[in-house]
KEFIVO-669166 format. One record per residue (C-alpha): x, y, z. Coordinates in nm, 3 decimals. Layout:
N
     east    north       up
        X        Y        Z
...
// end
This chain:
277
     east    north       up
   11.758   11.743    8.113
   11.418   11.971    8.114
   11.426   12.168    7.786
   11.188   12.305    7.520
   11.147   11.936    7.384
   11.073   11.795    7.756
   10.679   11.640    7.748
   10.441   11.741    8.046
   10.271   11.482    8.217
   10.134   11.523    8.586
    9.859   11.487    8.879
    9.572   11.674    8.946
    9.434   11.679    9.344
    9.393   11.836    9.691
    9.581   11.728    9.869
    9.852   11.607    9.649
   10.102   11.654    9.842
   10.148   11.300    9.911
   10.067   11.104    9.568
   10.341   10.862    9.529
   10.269   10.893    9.127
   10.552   11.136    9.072
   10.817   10.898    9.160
   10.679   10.611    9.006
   10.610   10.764    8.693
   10.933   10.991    8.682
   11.134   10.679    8.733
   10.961   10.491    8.466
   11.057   10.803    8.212
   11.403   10.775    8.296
   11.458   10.443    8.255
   11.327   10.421    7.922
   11.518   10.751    7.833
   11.199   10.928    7.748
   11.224   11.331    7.760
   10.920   11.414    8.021
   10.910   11.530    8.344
   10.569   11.438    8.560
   10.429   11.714    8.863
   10.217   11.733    9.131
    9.928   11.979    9.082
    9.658   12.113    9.335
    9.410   12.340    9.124
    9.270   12.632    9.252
    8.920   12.604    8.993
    8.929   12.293    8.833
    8.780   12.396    8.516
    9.078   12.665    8.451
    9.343   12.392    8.554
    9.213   12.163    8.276
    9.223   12.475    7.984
    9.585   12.571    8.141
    9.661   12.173    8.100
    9.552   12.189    7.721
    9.718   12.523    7.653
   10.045   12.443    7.797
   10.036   12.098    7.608
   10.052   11.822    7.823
   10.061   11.480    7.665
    9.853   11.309    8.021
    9.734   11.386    8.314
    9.631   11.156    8.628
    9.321   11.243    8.841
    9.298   11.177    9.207
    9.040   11.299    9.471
    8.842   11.503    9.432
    8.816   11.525    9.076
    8.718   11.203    8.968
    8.412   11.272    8.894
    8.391   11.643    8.813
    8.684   11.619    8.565
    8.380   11.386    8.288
    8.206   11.720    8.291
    8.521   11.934    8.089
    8.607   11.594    7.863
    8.591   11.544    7.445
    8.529   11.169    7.479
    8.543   10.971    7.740
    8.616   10.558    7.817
    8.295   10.292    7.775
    8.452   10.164    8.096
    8.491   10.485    8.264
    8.138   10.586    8.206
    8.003   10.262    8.316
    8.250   10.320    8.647
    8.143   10.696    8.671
    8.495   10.747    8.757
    8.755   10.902    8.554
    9.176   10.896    8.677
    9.333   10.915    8.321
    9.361   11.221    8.103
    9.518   11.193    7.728
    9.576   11.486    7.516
    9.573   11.414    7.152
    9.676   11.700    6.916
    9.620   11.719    6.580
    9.752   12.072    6.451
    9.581   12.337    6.685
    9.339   12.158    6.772
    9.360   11.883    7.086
    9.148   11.637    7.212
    9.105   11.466    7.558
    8.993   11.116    7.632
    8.949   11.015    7.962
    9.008   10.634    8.125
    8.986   10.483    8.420
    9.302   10.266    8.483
    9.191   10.158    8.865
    9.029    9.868    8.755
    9.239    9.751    8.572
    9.558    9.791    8.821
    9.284    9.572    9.083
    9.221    9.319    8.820
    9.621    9.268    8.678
    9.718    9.295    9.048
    9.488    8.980    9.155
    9.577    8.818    8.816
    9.930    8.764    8.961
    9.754    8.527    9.179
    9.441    8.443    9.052
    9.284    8.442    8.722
    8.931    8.651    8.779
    8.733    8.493    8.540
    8.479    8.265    8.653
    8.593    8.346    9.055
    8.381    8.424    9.304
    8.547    8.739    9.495
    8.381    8.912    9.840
    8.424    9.320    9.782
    8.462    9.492   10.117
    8.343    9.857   10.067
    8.117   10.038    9.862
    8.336   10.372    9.762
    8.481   10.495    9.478
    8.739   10.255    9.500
    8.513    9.939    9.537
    8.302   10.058    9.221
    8.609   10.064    8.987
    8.740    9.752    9.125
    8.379    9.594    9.103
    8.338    9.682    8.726
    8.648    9.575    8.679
    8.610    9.217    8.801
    8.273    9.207    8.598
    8.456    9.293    8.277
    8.729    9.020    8.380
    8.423    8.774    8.429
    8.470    8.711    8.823
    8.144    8.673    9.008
    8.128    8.967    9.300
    7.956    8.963    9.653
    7.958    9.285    9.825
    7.978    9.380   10.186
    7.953    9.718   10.354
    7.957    9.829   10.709
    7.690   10.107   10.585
    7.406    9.903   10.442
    7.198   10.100   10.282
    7.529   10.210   10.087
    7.606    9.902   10.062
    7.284    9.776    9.893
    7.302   10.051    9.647
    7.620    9.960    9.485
    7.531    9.611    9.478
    7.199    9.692    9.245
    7.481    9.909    9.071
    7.643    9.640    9.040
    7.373    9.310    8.990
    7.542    9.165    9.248
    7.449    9.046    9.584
    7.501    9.241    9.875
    7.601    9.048   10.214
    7.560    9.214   10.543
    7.817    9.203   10.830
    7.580    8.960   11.026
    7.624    8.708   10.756
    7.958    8.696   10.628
    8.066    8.399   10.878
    7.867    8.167   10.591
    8.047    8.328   10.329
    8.305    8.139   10.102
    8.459    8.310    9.820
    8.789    8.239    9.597
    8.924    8.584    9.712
    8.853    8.877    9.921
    8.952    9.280    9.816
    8.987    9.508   10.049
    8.857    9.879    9.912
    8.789   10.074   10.258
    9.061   10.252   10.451
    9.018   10.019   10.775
    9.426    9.952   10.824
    9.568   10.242   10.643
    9.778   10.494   10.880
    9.784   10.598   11.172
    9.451   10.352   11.229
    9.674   10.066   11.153
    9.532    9.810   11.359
    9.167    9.873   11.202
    9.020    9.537   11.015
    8.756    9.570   10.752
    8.626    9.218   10.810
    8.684    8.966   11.141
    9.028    8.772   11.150
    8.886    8.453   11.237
    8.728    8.454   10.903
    8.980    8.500   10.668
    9.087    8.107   10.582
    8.738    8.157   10.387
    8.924    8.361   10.136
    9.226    8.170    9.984
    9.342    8.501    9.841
    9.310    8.814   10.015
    9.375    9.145    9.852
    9.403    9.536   10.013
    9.466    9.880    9.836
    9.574   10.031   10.136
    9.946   10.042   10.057
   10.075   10.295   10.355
   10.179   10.079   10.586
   10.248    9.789   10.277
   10.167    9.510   10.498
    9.886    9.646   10.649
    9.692    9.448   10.945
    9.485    9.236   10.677
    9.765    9.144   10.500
    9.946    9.025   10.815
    9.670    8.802   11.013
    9.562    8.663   10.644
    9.936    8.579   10.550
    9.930    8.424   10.927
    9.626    8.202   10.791
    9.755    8.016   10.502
    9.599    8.295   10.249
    9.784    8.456    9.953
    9.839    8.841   10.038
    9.850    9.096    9.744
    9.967    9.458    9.851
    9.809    9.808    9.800
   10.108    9.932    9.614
   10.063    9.652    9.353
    9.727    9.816    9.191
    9.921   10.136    9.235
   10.220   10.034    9.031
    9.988    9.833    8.775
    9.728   10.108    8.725
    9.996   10.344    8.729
   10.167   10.136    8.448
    9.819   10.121    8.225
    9.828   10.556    8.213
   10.231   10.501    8.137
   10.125   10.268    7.800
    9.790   10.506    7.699
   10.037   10.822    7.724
   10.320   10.678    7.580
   10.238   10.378    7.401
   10.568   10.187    7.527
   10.537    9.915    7.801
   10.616    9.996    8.136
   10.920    9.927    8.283
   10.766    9.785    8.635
   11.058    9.669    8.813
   11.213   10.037    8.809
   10.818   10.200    8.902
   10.798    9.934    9.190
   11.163    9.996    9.327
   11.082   10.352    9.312
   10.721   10.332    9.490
   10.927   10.123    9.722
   11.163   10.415    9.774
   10.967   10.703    9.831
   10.664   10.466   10.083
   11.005   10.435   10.257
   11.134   10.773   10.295
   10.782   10.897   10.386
   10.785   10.690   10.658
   11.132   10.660   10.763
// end
């Protein structure tokens, strides 16, 4: 029941249209009883969305694309992590009086790094990062602060090669990665994600280097990876895992309860399924 008690949380992005965050987070409210109510946003001027956001009193905020990065501009404080990662997703509105305050975290690396960590402990692994996007920097700092060892591979070199300085890791070009061994392998390009479904980021035939083999493409859930490394002998972790887990890191800085994850799982579960069905 929405009433003058309910607490705002939402997303901020264009498009929005088709974040999944709603239901996840929405769920995870109701389950634990809590009186909020999360929405989809897509701001017109992004510096007037974030003033109406601390007028109206929202308690946090997620940021998707393209806002990332512009969003660190408008920000009181913001992460160690999330400056190091240049990346912002998390906003958290702390008021004291009149006056309010807003920190903001990334949460993508660590949704990457508790997602593998159902498989794998990071530390002291050697993991192959495929991609060299905003994606594959959060989940690269993130395995450096978890101790893992990276390797980085790009089909754009020169891209490439500048996130692996970024980095201080090596970077391995496409020519070479049939030499390559590493503990696991993370997916952080689109290749595979719909309607390109059959796209691979890296060659099938090499996947048995790569006992575990990780993608954040979560629409389709098994996506072509998933399947010819599952087909292999490797251990497959799903895109909508470092969704649910990253989405569960923003539930605990907003609310400071754990997150319920079966009921934000069966409900990513739900609406991935009725957007497709």
């Amino acid at each position: 029941m929405i009433d003058g008690h309910t607490q705002l949380f939402g997303i901020i992005g264009d498009p929005v249209e088709h974040s999944l965050s709603p239901a996840m987070h929405n769920a995870a409210l109701a389950h634990l009883g809590l009186n909020g109510v999360y929405v989809p946003m897509r701001p017109a001027d992004l510096a007037e969305a974030f003033h109406g956001l601390r007028s109206l009193g929202f308690v946090g905020v997620s940021v998707t694309v393209p806002f990332k990065v512009a969003i660190m501009d408008l920000l009181d404080a913001i992460d160690p992590v999330a400056r190091k990662i240049g990346a912002v997703n998390t906003l958290v509105f702390e008021r004291t009086g009149t006056a309010v305050r807003c920190t903001g975290h990334n949460t993508d690396w660590l949704g990457s790094n508790r997602a593998l960590a159902e498989v794998i402990d990071p530390a002291g692994r050697t993991v192959l990062l495929v991609g060299a996007g905003g994606a594959a920097r959060a989940v690269g700092f993130g395995l450096i602060e978890a101790g893992a060892q990276i390797l980085l591979t790009n089909r754009t070199e020169a891209k490439g090669r500048h996130l692996a300085g970024q980095l201080g890791c090596p970077f391995i070009p496409a020519t070479d990665l049939a030499g390559i061994r590493a503990d696991a392998l993370i997916n952080t390009t689109s290749a595979g994600m719909a309607p390109h479904i059959e796209a691979m980021p890296i060659a099938p035939e090499l996947l048995p280097h790569f006992p575990v083999v990780m993608d954040i493409v979560y629409a389709p859930l098994e996506t072509r990876l998933l399947r010819e490394a599952t087909a292999r002998g490797c251990r497959a972790i799903d895109g909508l895992t470092m969704l649910q887990y990253q989405g569960a890191a923003q539930f605990t800085l907003w609310t400071g309860r754990e997150a319920p994850h079966p009921a934000m799982r069966q409900a990513l579960l739900a609406a991935l399924h009725g957007r497709h069905s």
